[in-house]
N, C-alpha and C positions, 0 to 999 in steps of 0.2 A: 129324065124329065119328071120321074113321078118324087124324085128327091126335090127337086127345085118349088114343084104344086106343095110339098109337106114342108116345108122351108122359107117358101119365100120372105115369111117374115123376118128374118136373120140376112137374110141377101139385100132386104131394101132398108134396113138400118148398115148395113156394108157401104152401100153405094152412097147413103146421105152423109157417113162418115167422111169418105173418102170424097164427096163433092165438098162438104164443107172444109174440106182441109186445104183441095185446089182455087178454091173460090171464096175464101175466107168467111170467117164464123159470124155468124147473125148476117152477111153483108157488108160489114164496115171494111174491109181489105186490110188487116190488119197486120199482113204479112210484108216484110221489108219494101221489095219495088213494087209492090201490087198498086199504085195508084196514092192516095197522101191522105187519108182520112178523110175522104170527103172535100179536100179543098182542091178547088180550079190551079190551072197556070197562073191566072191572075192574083188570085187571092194572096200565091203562094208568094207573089214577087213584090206586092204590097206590105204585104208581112216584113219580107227580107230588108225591103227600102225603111219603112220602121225604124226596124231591129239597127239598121247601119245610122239612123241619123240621131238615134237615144243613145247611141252608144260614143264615148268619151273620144277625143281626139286624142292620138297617141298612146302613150304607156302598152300596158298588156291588154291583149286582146284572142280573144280562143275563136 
């Protein structure tokens, strides 16, 4: 205990490392499935509808 009272400053830079690595950095969720950047369901399906009707009839398409 009397290590942890001479330390703690080193244990709670540990813990904000280790929360900002599960809960991604500044907030934004910038980690694969964690959520979309900040955008809703909606936004997200807006977007897509967009994206499918500026995009060309036929030929290649990715």
């Amino acid at each position: 205990m009397e290590w942890l009272s001479e330390n703690w400053v080193f244990v709670l830079i540990a813990v904000a490392m280790v929360g900002m690595h599960l809960f991604g950095h500044g907030g934004h969720g910038g980690h694969g499935g964690h959520g979309g950047h900040g955008r809703s369901e909606d936004e997200d399906r807006d977007a897509r509808k967009d994206r499918e009707q500026d995009a060309p009839r036929g030929g290649h398409r990715h």
